[in-house]
N, C-alpha and C positions, 0 to 999 in steps of 0.2 A: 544545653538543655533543649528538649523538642518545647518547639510553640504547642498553646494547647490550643488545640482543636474545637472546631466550634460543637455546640452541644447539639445533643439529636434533633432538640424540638427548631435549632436555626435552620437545621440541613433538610428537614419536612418541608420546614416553610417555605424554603429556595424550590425543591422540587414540584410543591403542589400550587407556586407561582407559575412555575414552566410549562410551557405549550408545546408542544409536537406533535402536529398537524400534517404536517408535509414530508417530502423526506426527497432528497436527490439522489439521481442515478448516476455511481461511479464506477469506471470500470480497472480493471484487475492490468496494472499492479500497483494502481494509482492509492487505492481503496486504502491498501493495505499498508501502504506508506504514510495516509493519514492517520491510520488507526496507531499505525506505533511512533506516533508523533515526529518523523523525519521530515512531514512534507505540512508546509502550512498554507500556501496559496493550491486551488482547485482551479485552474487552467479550462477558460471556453470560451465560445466564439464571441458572446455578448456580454454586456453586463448584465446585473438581476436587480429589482427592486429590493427583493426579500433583505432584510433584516431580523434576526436573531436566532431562536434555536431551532433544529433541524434535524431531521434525521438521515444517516449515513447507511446508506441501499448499495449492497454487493452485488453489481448488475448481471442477470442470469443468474442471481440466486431467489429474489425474491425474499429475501430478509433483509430487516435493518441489522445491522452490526453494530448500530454505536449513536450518537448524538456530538452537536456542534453548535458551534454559536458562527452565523455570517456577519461579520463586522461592516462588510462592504465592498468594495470591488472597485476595482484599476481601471486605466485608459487603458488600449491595445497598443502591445507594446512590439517594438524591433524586434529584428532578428539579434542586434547584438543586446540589445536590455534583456532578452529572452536568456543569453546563455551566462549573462552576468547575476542574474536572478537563479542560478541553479539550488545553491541552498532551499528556496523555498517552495520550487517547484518540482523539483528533482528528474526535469526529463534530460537526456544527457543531449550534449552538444553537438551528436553526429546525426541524434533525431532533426535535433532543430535544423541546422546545415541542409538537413535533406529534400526540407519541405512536409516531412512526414506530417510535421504538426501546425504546419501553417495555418491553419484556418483557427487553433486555439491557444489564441494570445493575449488576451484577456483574464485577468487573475481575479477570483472571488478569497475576500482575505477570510480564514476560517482563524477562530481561538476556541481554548475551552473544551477540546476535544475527549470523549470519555467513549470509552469503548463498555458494549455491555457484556455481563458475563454470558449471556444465552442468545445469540440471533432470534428478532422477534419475525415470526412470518408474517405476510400480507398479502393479499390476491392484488397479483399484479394486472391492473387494467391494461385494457387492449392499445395500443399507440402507443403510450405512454415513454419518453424515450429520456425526460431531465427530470422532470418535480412530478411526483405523486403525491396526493392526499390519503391522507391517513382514517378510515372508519373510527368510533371510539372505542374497539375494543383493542385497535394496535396503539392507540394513542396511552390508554390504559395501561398497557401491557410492558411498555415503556417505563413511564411511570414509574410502576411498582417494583423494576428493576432497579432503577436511579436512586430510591426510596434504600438499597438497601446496602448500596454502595459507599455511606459514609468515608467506612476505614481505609484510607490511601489516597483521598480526595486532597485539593489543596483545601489549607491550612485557614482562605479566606475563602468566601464568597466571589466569584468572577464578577468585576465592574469595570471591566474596557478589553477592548480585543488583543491587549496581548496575554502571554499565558506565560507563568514565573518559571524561575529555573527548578523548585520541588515539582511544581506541576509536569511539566515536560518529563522531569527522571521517571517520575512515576509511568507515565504514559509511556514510555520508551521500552519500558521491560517484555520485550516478547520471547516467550518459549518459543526454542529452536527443538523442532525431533529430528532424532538422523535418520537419515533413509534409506545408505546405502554409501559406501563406497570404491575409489576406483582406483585401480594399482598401476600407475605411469609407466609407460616404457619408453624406450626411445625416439620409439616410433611417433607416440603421443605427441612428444615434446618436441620432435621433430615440424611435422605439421601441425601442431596446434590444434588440436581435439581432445576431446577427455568419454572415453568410452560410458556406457550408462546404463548395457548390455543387460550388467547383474540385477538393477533394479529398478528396467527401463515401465515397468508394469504400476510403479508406485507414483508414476504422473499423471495428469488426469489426461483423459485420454482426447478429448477436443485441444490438447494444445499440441499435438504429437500431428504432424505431416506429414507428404511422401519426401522422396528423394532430390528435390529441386526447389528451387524458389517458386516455380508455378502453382506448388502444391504445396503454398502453407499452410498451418493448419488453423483452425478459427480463432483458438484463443490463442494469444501470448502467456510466455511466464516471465516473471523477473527475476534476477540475479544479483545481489551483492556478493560484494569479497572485499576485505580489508585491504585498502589501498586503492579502490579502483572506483569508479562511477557506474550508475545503474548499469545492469545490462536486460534489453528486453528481448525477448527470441520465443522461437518458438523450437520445437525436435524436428531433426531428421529421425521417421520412424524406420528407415529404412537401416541409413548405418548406429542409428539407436544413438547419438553424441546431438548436443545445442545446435542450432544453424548454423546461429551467426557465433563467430569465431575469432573476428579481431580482437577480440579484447581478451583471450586465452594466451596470446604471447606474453601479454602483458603480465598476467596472473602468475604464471610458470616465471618469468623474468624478476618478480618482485619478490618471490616467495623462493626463486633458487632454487626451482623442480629440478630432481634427477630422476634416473629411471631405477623404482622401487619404491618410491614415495607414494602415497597415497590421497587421493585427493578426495574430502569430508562434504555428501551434498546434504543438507539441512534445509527442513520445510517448516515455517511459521503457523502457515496458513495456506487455504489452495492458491497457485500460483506463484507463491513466494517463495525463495529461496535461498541459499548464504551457502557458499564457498571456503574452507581453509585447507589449505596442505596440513600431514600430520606423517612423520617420520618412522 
């Protein structure tokens, strides 16, 4: 039997208790791994003061996407506690290795994480680069989203930073759209690329580069595939396939690519993306 749920007049009063005031800037594909509850520590150079709830800013979008609770934050941690912590932070190990991310090691622990159905916009002030404040009408606006999200919430009120296992399922649930896919040949599987030719036009166009590593392109995207750890990259706009590529033998290796197989790209959300072969 389901637990029953708390009644509407608890779930008001939880929300018109809540404050979001402020709201931090994350970026893509970090964002988006909070939102579908994969990732629970937020990776920076410092610690923060701030405790409790927060709003979750898709940086270079100028919307909040979603709300959190900061429980508190970590010492700065090694290179090796950095790659022993991937569950929670989700950067992969050859980031860390590299130095890419050296400078944020420091984990702010997030719980409680609720995605909104509508991005709420905000005039993003000028500097402004980690914590924004929020005017009262995005504060509002919030709010009355939160207000109407009873149905699929946990089952209790949140009172400590971790977040239950119904909680997480629910938060976990992202719609995949497909967007296109790609038909192996030899040659693919050969060197390790995956063409993207047919519907290289449905990726956002700042994450697409020229032909070299001098000429990355602004933004990154990221990549899951069953079996594998993050991949973040950015396009070659030139031969239209990922940059970075080491981790393509691995995908083809696990999955038993031949040539004629098809390989399925699926988009979340902008920058997001998921990988399966399909026969």
């Amino acid at each position: 039997m389901a637990p029953t749920p708390l009644i509407d007049e608890d779930w008001k009063t939880f929300v018109n208790d809540m404050r979001v005031r402020k709201g931090l800037v994350i970026d893509a594909p970090w964002i988006s791994l909070i939102l579908s509850g994969q990732k629970d520590w937020e990776m920076r150079s410092t610690g923060t003061a701030h405790r409790g709830w927060f709003g979750l800013i898709w940086k270079g979008m100028a919307s909040v996407y979603g709300v959190a609770r900061l429980t508190g934050a970590g010492d700065a941690l090694s290179t090796e506690q950095m790659i022993g912590a991937f569950q929670h932070h989700r950067i992969p190990e050859e980031m860390i290795r590299s130095g890419t991310v050296s400078k944020w090691n420091t984990p702010w622990f997030l719980a409680d994480v609720i995605r909104l159905p509508t991005p709420v916009r905000y005039k993003h002030p000028s500097g402004a680069v980690t914590w924004v404040t929020f005017d009262d009408k995005v504060s509002l606006s919030i709010k009355n989203q939160l207000s109407t999200l009873r149905a699929g919430l946990p089952e209790r009120l949140p009172t400590s930073g971790s977040v239950d296992q119904n909680t997480q399922s629910q938060q976990s649930e992202v719609v995949w759209r497909r967007i296109g896919e790609s038909v192996l040949t030899q040659g693919n599987i050969d060197h390790n690329h995956i063409y993207l030719r047919d519907f290289f036009d449905r990726f956002p166009r700042d994450a697409v580069g020229g032909s070299n590593k001098e000429q990355k392109a602004a933004r990154d995207i990221s990549v899951v595939w069953e079996g594998g750890p993050l991949v973040v990259t950015d396009l070659d706009g030139s031969k239209k396939f990922f940059r970075a590529r080491g981790w393509i033998r691995a995908f083809f290796r696990h999955n038993a690519a031949r040539p004629g197989d098809k390989v399925v790209v699926q988009e979340a959300m902008p920058y997001h993306y998921r990988l399966f072969l399909e026969r």
